[in-house]
mmCIF file of the N, C-alpha and C atoms, coordinates in Angstrom:
data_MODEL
# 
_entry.id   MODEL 
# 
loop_
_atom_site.group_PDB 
_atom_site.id 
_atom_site.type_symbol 
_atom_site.label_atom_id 
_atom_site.label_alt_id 
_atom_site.label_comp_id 
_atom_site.label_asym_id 
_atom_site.label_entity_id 
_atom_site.label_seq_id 
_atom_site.pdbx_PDB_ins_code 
_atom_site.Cartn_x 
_atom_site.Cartn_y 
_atom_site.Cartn_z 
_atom_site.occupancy 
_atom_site.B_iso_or_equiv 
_atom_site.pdbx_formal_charge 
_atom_site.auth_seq_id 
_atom_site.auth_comp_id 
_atom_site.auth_asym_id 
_atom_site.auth_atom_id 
_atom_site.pdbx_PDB_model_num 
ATOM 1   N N  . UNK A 1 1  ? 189.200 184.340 275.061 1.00 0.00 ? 1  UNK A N  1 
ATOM 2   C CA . UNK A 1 1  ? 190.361 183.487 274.844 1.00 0.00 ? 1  UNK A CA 1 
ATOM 3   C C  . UNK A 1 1  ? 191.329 184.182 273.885 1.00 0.00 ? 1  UNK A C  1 
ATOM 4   N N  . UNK A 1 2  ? 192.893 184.214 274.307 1.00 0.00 ? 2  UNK A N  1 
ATOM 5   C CA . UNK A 1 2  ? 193.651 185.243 273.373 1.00 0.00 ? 2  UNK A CA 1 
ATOM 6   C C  . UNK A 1 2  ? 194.524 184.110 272.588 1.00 0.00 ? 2  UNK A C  1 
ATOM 7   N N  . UNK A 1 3  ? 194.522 184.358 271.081 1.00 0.00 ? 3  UNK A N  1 
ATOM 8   C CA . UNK A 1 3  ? 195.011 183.490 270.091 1.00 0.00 ? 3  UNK A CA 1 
ATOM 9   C C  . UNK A 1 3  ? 196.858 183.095 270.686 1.00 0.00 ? 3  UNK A C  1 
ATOM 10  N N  . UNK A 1 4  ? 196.957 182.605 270.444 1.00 0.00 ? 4  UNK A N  1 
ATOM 11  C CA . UNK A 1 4  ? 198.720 182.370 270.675 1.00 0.00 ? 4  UNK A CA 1 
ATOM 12  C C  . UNK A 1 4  ? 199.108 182.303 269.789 1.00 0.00 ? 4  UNK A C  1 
ATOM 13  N N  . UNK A 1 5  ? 200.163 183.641 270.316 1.00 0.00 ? 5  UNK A N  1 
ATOM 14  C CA . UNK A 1 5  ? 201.094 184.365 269.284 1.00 0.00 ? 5  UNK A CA 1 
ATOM 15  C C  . UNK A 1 5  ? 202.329 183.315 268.329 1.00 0.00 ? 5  UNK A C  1 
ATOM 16  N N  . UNK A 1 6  ? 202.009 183.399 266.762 1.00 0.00 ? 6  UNK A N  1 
ATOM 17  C CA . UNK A 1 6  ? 203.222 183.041 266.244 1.00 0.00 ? 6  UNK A CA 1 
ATOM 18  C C  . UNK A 1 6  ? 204.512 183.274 266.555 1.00 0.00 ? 6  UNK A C  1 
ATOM 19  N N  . UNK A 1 7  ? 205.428 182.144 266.190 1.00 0.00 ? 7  UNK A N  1 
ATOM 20  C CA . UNK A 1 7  ? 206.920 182.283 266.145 1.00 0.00 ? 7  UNK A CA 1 
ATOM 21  C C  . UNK A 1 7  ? 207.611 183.208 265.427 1.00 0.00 ? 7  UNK A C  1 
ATOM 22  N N  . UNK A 1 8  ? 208.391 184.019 265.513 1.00 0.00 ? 8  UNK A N  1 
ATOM 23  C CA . UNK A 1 8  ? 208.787 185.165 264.291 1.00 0.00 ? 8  UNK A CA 1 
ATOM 24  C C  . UNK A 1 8  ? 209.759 184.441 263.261 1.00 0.00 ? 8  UNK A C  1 
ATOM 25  N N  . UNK A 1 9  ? 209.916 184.795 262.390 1.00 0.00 ? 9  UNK A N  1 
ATOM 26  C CA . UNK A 1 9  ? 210.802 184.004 261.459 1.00 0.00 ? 9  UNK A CA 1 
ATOM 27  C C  . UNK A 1 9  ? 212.001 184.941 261.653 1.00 0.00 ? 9  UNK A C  1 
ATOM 28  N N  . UNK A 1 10 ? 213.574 184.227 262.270 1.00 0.00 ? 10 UNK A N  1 
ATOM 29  C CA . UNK A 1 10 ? 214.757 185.244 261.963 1.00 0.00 ? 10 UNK A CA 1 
ATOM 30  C C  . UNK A 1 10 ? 215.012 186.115 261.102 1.00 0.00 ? 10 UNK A C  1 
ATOM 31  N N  . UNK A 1 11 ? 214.710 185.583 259.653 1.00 0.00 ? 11 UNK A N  1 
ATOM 32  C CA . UNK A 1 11 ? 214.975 186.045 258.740 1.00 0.00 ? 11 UNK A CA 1 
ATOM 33  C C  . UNK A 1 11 ? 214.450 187.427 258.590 1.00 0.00 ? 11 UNK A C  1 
ATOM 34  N N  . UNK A 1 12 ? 213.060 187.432 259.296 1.00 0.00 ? 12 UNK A N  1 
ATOM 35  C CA . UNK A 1 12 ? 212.047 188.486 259.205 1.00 0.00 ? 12 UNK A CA 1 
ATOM 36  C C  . UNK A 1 12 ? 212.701 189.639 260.565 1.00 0.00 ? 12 UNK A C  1 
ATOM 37  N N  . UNK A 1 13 ? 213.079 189.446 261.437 1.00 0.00 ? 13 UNK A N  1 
ATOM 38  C CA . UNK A 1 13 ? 213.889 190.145 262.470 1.00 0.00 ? 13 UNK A CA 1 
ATOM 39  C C  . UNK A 1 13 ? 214.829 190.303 262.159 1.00 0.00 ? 13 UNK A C  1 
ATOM 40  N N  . UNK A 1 14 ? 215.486 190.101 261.517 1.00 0.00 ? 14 UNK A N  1 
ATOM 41  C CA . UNK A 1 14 ? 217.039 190.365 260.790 1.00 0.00 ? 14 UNK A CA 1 
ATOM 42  C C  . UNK A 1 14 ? 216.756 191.692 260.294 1.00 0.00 ? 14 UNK A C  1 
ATOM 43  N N  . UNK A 1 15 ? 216.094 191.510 258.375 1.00 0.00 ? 15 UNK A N  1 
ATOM 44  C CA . UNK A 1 15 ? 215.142 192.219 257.699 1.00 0.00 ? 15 UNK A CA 1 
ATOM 45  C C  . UNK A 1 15 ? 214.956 193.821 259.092 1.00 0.00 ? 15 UNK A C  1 
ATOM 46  N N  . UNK A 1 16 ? 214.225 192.999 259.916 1.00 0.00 ? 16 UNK A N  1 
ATOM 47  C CA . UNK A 1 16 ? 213.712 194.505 260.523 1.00 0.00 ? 16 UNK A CA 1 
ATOM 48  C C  . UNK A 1 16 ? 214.602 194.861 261.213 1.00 0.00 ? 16 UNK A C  1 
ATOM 49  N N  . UNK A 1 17 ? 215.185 194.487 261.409 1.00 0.00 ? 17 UNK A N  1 
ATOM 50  C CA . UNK A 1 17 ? 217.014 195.408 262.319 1.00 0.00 ? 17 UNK A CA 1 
ATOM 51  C C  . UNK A 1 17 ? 217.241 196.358 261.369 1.00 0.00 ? 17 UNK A C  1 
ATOM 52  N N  . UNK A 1 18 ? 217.773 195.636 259.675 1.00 0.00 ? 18 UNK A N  1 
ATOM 53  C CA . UNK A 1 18 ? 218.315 196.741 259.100 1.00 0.00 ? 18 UNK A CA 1 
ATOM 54  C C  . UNK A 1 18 ? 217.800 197.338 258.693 1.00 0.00 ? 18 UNK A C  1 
ATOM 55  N N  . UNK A 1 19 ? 216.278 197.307 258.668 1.00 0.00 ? 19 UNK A N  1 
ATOM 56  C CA . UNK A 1 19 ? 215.551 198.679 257.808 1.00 0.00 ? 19 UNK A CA 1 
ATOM 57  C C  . UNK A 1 19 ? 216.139 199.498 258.655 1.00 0.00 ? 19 UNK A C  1 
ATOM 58  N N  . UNK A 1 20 ? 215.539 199.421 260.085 1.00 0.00 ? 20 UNK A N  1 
ATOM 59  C CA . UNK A 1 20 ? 215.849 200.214 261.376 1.00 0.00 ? 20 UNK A CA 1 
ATOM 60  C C  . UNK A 1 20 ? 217.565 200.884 261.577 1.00 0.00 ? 20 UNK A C  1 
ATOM 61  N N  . UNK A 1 21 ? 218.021 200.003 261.178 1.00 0.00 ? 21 UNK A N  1 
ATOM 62  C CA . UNK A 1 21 ? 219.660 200.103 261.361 1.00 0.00 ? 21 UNK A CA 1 
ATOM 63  C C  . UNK A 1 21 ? 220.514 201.045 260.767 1.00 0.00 ? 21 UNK A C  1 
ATOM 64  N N  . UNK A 1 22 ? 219.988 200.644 259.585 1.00 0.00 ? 22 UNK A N  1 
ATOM 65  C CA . UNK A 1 22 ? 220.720 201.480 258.161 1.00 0.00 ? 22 UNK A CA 1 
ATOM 66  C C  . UNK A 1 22 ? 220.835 202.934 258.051 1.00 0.00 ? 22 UNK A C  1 
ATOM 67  N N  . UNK A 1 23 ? 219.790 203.472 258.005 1.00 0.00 ? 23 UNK A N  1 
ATOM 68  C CA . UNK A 1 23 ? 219.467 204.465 258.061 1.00 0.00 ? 23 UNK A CA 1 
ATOM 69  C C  . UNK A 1 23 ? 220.229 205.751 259.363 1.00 0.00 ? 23 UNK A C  1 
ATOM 70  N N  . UNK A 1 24 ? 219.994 204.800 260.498 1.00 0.00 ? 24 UNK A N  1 
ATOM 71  C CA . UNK A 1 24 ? 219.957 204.973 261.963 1.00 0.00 ? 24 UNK A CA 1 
ATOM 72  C C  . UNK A 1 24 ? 221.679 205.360 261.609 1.00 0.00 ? 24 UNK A C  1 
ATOM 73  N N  . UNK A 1 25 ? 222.228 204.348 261.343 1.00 0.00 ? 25 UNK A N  1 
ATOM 74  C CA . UNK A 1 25 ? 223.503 204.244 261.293 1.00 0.00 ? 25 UNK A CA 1 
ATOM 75  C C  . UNK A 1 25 ? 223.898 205.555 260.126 1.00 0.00 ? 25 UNK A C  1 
ATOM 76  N N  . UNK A 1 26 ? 223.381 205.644 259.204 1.00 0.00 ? 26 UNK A N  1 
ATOM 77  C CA . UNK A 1 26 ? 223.926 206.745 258.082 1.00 0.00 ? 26 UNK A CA 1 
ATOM 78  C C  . UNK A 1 26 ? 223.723 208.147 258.943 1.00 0.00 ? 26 UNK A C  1 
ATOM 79  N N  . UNK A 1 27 ? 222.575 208.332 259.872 1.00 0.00 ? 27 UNK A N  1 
ATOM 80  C CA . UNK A 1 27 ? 222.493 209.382 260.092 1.00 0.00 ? 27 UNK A CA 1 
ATOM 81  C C  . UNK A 1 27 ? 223.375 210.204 261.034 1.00 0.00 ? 27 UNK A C  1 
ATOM 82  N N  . UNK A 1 28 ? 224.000 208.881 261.964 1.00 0.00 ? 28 UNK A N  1 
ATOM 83  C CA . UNK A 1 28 ? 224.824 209.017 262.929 1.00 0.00 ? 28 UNK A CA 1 
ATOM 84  C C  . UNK A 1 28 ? 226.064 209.412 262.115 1.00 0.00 ? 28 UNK A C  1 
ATOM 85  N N  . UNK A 1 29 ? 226.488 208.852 260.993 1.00 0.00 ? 29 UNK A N  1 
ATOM 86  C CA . UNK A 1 29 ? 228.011 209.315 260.389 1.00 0.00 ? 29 UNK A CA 1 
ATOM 87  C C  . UNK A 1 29 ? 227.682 210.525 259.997 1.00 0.00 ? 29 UNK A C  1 
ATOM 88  N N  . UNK A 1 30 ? 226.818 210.747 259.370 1.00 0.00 ? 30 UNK A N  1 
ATOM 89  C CA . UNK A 1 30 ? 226.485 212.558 258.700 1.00 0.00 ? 30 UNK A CA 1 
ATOM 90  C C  . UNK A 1 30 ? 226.625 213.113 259.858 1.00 0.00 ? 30 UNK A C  1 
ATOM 91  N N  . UNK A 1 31 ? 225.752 213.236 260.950 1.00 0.00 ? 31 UNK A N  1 
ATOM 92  C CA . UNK A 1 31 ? 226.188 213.959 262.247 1.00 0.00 ? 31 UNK A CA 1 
ATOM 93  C C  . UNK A 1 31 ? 227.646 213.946 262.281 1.00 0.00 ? 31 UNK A C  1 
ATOM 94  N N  . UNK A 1 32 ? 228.543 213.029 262.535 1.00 0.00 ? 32 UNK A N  1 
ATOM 95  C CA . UNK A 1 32 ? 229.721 212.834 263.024 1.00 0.00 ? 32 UNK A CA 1 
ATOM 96  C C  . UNK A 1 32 ? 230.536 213.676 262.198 1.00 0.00 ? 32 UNK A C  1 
ATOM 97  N N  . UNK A 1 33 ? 230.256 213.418 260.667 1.00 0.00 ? 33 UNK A N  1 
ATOM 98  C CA . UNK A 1 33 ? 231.329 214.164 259.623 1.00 0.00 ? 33 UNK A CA 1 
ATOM 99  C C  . UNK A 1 33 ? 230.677 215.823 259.966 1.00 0.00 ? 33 UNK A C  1 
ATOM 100 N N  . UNK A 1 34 ? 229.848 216.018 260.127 1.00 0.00 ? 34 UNK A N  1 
ATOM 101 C CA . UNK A 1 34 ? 229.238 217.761 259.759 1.00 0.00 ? 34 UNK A CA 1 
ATOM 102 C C  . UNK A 1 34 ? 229.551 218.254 261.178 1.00 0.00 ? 34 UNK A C  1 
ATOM 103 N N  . UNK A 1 35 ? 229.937 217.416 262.366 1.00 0.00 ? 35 UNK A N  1 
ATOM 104 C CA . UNK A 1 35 ? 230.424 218.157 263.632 1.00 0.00 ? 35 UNK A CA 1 
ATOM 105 C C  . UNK A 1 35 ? 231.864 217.961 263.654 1.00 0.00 ? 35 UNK A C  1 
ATOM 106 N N  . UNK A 1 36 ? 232.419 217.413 262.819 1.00 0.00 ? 36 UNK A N  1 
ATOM 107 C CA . UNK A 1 36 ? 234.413 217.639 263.218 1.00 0.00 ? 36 UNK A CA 1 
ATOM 108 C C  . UNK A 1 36 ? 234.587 218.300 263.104 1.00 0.00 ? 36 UNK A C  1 
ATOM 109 N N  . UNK A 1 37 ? 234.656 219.140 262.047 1.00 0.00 ? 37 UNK A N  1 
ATOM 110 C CA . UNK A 1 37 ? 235.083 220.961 261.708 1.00 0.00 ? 37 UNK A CA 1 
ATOM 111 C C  . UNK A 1 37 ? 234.743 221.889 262.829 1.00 0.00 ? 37 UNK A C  1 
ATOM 112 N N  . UNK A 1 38 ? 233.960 221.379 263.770 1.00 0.00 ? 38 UNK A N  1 
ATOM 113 C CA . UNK A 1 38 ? 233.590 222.572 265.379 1.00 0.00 ? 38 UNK A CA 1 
ATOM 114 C C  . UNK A 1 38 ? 235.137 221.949 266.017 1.00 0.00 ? 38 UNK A C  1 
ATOM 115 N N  . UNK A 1 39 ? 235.086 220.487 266.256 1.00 0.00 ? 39 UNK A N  1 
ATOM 116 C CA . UNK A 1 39 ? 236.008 220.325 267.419 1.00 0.00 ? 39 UNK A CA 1 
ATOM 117 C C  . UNK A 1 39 ? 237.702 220.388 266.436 1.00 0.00 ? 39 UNK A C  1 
ATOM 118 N N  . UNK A 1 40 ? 237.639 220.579 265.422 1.00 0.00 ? 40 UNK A N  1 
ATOM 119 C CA . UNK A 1 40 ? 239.159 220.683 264.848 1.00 0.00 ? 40 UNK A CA 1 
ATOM 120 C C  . UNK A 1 40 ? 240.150 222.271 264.797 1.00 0.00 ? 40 UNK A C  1 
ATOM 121 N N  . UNK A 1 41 ? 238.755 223.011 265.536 1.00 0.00 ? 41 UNK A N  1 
ATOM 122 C CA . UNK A 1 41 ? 238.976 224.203 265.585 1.00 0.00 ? 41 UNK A CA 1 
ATOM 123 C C  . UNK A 1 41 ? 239.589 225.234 264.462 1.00 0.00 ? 41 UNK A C  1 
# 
């Protein structure tokens, strides 16, 4: 018999977006700023 799964709390999925997010997102602007100087020629 398999237990049935709790409800997630938003708050707690929120929380885990931006750990995920933040970061995700900073790394994408560093990329972005450290590749203009190729395409500005």
């Amino acid at each position: 018999m398999e237990p049935t799964p709790k409800p997630s709390s938003p708050l707690r999925v929120a929380l885990s977006w931006l750990v995920v997010l933040v970061p995700l997102g900073w790394g994408v602007v560093q990329s972005v700023m450290k590749s203009l100087p190729l395409f500005r020629g």
